[in-house]
N, C-alpha and C positions, 0 to 999 in steps of 0.2 A: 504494500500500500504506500502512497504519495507520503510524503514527510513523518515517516515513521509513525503514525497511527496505526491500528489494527481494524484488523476485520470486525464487523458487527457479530455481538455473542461472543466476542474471545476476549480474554483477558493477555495484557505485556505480562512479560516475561517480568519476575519478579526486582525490584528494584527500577523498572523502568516505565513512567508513567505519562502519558502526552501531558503535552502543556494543558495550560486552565483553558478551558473554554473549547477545545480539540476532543473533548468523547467523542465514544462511538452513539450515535442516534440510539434511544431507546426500542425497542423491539416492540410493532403492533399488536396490541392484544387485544382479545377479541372482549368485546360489551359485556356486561352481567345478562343472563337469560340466554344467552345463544349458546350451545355447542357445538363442535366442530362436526363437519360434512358428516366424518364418517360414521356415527355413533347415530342409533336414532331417537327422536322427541319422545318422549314421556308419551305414553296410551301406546304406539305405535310400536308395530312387528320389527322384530330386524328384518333382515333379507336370508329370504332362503339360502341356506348352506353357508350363513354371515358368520355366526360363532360356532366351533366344534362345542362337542356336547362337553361339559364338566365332567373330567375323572372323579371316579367316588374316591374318599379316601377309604382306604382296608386297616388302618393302623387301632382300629375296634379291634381289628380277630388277634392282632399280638397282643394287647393289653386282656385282653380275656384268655387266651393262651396261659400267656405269662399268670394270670394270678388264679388260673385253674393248677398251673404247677405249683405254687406256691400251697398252696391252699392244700392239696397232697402231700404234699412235702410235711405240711405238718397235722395232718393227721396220721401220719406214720411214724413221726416223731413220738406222737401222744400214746400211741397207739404198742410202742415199742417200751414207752415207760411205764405204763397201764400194766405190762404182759410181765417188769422187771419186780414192779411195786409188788405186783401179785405173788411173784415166785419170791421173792423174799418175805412175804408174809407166810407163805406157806410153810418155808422151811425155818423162821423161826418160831411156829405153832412146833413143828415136827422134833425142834432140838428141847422145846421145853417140853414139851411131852417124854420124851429119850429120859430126860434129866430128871422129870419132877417122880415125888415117891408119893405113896398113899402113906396118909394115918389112921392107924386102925383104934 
């Protein structure tokens, strides 16, 4: 560009800044209430074949996966201390039984 201005939308290179009064034009912007061409008004269809369909997300089936294992995991836990609790109740019924005497 003429006398070391820049292009419209770009920014100088850091440190190097046009003189006062030499910006670049502000960039047209469109009015409150319109949107651009491609998008359409409010009520109104888009155009056939205009948006592909939305992918669903599936990150539902890991999150239910995951705390279906979980959830297993510790009932097996419970389930494994439940069977330890027991067998050691049993065999201290059995050692004081072995031990204890009658009084006649």
């Amino acid at each position: 560009m003429p006398n070391g201005t820049t292009p419209p939308g770009q920014y100088p290179p850091p440190g190097q800044y046009p003189p006062p009064g030499q910006y670049p034009p502000p960039q047209p912007q469109q009015p409150w209430g319109q949107q651009p061409q491609g998008q359409p008004q409010w009520g109104q269809q888009p155009p056939a074949g205009g948006y592909p369909p939305k992918k669903k997300s599936k990150a539902w089936i890991w999150i239910v996966v995951i705390v279906a294992v979980i959830f297993l995991l510790l009932i097996s836990v419970v389930a494994v201390a439940c069977f330890g609790i027991v067998k050691l109740g049993e065999k201290a019924v059995k050692t004081v039984q072995e031990n204890s005497y009658t009084i006649n």
